[in-house]
C-alpha positions as CSV (number, residue, x, y, z in Angstrom):
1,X,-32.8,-101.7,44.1
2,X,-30.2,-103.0,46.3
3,X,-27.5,-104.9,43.5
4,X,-23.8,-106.5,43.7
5,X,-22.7,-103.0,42.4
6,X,-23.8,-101.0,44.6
7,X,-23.0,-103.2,47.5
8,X,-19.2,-103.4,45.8
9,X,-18.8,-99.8,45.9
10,X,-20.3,-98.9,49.1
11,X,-17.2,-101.7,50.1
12,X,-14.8,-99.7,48.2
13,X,-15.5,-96.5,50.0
14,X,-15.2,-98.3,53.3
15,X,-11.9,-99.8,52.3
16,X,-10.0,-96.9,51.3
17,X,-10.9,-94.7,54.2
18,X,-9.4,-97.5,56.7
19,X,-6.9,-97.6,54.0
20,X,-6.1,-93.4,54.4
21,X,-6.8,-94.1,58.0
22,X,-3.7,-96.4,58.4
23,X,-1.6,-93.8,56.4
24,X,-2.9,-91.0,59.2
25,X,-2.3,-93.0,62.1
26,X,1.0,-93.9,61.2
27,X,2.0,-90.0,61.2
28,X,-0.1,-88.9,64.6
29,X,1.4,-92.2,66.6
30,X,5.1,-90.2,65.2
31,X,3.9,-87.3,66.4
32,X,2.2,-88.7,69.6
33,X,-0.8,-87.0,69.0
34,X,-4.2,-89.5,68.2
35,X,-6.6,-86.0,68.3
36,X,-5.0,-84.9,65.3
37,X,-7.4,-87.2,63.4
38,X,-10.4,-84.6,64.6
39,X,-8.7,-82.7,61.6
40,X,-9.9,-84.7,59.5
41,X,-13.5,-85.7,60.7
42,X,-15.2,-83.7,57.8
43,X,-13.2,-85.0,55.1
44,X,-13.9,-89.0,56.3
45,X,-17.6,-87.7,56.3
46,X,-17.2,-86.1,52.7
47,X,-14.7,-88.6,51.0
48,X,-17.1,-91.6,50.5
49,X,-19.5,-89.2,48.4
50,X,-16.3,-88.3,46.5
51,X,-15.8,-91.9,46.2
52,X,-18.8,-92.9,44.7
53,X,-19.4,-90.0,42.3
54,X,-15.8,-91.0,40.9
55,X,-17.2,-95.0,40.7
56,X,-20.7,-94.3,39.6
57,X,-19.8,-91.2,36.9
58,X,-23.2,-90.5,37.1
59,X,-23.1,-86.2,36.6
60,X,-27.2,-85.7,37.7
61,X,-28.1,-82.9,39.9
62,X,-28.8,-85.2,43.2
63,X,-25.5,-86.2,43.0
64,X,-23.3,-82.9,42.4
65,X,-25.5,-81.2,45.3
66,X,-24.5,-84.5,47.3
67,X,-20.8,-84.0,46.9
68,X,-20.6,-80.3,46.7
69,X,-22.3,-79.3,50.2
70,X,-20.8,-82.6,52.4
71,X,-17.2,-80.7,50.6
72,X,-18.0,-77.6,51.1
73,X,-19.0,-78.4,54.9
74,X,-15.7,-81.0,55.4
75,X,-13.7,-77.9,54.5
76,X,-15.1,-75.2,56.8
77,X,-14.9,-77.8,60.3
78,X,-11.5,-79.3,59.4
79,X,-9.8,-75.7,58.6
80,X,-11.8,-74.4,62.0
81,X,-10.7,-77.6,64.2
82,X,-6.9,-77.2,62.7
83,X,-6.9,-73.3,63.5
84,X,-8.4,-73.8,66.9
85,X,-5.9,-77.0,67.9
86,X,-3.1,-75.9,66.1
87,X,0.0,-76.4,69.0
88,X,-2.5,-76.8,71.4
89,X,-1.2,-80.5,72.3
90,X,-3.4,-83.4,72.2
91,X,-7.1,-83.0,73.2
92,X,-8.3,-84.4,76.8
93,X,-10.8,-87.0,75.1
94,X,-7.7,-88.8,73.9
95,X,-5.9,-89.2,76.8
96,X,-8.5,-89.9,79.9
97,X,-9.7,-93.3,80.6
98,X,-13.2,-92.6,81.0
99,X,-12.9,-91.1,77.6
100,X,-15.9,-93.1,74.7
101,X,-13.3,-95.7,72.9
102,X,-13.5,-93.8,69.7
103,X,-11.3,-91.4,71.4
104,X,-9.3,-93.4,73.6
105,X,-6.7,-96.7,73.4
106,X,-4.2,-97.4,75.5
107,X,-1.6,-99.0,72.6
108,X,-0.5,-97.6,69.5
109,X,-2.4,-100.5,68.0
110,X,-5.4,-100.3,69.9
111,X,-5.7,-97.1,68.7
112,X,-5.8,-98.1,65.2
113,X,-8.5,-100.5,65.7
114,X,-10.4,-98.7,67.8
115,X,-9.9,-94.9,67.4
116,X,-8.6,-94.6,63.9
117,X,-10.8,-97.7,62.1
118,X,-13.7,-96.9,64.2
119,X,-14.0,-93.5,63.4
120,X,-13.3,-94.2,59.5
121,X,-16.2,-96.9,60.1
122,X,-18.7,-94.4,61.6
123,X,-18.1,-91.5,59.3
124,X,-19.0,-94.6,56.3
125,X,-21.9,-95.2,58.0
126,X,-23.2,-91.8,58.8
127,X,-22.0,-90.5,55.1
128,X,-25.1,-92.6,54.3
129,X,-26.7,-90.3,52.4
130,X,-24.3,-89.0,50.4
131,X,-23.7,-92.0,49.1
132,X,-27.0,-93.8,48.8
133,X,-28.7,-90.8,46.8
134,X,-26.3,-91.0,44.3
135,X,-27.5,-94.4,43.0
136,X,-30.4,-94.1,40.4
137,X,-30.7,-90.7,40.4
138,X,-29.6,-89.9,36.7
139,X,-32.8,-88.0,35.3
140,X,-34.1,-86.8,38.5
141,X,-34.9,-83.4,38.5
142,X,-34.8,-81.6,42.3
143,X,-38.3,-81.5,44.2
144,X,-39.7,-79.3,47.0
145,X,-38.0,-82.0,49.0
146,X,-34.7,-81.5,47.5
147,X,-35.0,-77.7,48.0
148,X,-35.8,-78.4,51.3
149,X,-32.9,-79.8,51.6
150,X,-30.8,-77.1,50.8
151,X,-32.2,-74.8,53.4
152,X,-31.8,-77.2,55.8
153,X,-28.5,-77.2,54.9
154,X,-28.0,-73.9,54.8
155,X,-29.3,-73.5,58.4
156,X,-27.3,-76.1,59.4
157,X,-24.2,-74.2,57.9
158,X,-24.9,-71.1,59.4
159,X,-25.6,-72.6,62.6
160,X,-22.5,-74.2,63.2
161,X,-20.7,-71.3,61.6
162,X,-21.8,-68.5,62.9
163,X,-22.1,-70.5,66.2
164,X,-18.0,-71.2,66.2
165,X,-17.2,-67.3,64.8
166,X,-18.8,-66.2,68.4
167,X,-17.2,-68.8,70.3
168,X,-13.7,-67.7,68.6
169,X,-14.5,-64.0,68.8
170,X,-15.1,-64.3,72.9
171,X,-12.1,-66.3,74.0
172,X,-10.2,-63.8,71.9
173,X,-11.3,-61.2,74.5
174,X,-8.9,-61.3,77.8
175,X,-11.2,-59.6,79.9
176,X,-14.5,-63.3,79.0
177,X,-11.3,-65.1,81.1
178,X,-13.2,-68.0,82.9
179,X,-16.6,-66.5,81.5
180,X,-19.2,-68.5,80.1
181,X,-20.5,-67.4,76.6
182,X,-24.3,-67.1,76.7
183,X,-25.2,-64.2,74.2
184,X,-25.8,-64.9,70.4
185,X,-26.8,-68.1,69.3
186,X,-25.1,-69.6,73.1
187,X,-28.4,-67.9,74.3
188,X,-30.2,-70.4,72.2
189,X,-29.1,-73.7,72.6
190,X,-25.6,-74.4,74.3
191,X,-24.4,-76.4,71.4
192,X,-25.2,-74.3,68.5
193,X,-21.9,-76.0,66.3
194,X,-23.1,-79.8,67.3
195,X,-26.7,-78.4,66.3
196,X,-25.6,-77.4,62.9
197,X,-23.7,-80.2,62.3
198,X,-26.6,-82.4,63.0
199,X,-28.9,-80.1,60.9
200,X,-26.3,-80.2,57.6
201,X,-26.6,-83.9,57.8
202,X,-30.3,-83.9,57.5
203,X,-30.7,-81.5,54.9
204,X,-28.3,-83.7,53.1
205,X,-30.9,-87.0,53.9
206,X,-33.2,-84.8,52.2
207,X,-31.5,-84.2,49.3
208,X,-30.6,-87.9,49.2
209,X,-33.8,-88.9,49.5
210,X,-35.3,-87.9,46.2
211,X,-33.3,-90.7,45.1
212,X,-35.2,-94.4,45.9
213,X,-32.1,-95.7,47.4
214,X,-31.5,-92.5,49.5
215,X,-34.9,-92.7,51.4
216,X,-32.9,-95.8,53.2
217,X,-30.3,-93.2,54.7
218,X,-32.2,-91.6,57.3
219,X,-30.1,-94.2,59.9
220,X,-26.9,-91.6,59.1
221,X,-27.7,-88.4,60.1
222,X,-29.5,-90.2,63.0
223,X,-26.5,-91.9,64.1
224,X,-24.6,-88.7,63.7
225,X,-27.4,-87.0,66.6
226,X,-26.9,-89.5,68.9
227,X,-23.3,-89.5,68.8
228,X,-23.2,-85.7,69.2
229,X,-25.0,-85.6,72.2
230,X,-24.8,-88.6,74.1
231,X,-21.4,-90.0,73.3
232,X,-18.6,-87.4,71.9
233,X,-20.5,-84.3,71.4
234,X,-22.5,-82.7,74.2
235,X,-22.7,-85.2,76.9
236,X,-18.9,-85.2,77.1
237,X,-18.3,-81.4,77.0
238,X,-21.0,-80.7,79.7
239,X,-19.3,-83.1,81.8
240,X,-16.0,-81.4,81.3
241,X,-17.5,-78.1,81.9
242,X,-19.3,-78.8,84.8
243,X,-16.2,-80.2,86.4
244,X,-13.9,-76.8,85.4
245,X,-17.0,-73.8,85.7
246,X,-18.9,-74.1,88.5
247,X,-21.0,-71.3,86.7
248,X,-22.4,-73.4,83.8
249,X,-24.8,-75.0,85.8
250,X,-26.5,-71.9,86.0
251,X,-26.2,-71.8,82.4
252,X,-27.6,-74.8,81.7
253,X,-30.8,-74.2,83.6
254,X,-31.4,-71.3,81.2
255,X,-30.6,-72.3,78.2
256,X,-31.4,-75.4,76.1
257,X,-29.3,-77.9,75.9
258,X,-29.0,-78.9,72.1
259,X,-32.2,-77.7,70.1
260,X,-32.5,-73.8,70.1
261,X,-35.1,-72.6,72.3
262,X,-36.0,-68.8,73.6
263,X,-33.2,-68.6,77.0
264,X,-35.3,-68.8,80.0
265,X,-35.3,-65.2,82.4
């Protein structure tokens, strides 16, 4: 199962994203601005299945599905991230020392290595799935798993979507100033975007795995969990918060923290 090919081309992916990487850091250390590379989290997620449709030119179902939802979802969070940072200056997470080191450097060149080559490395490895189920999966027709899949990807989608729309919507309104959002899905789980995220990716694993090399990619969406709540996703905002709104604690205490539960009275 596992050949020189596919280890070549799973190689090639990795290559070209530090590759694009070193292209992008060049224009945010001009601009002084590292966090512009959050712009373009999606895409680095979505490129290597790209990448390997272009090298394997295998046209089966698996594989279009693969490519078309990791695209479709790399669009919607890099035009939300660019609308919602857009002259906003460079985020917090890039400039605090106590920041993870996927965010933070304290050189121009540490940066590449660390923030700009490490998160080009972790988006290869968490893309797993998009990449793995490609591989033998000419003649495969779509399963119950597959259509799983989907609707796990679809509530994923929604999730995150919806999630971010009602987020936009109330910091929109002057008079939720210094407010904490905790109606809609923010009743449900105080991370309804990281949620979704997490969701998409294993729908995707799903999908993947009607392939036999694609049942080895569970380790991506996975990866991707962990590093939403513990490292750069939920840990790190609540931390934030906590420090700024002396009123989320309350929050927290009645609403879950990351999988959506029924908000506590």
């Amino acid at each position: 199962m596992w050949s020189l090919e596919v280890v070549k081309i799973l190689l090639i992916n990795w290559g070209i994203m530090l590759a694009l990487v070193s292209l992008l850091w060049v224009f945010c250390t001009w601009r002084k601005d590292a966090s512009i590379i959050d712009r373009y989290w999606g895409p680095m997620c979505a490129a290597p299945s790209v990448l390997t449709f272009i090298q394997l030119e295998v046209h089966s179902t698996i594989a279009l599905l693969l490519v078309f939802l990791s695209c479709i979802w790399a669009a919607r969070l890099s035009w939300h991230i660019t609308r919602r940072n857009w002259n906003a200056g460079e985020d917090f997470r890039y400039t605090e020392d106590a920041s993870p080191a996927l965010t933070h450097a304290s050189t121009p060149l540490a940066a590449l290595v660390k923030v700009f080559f490490g998160q080009a490395t972790l988006a290869w490895v968490i893309s797993a799935p998009v990449q793995f189920g490609q591989f033998y999966s000419s003649g495969i027709e779509l399963s119950l798993l597959g259509w799983l899949g989907i609707a796990v990807w679809i509530v994923g989608f929604l999730f995150e979507t919806v999630g971010d729309w009602q987020l936009r919507r109330f910091k929109a309104n002057p008079a939720n100033q210094g407010r904490i959002l905790d109606q809609g899905l923010w009743a449900w789980t105080r991370h309804p975007n990281y949620f979704g995220d997490s969701t998409v990716w294993f729908g995707l694993f799903l999908i993947a795995a009607e392939s036999p090399l694609g049942t080895y990619s569970l380790f991506g969406p996975l990866l991707l969990l962990y590093f939403l709540v513990r490292v750069t996703g939920k840990d790190l905002t609540e931390k934030l918060m906590l420090e700024r709104r002396p009123d989320y604690r309350a929050y927290t205490q009645r609403t879950s923290g990351f999988f959506p539960l029924p908000p506590k009275r």
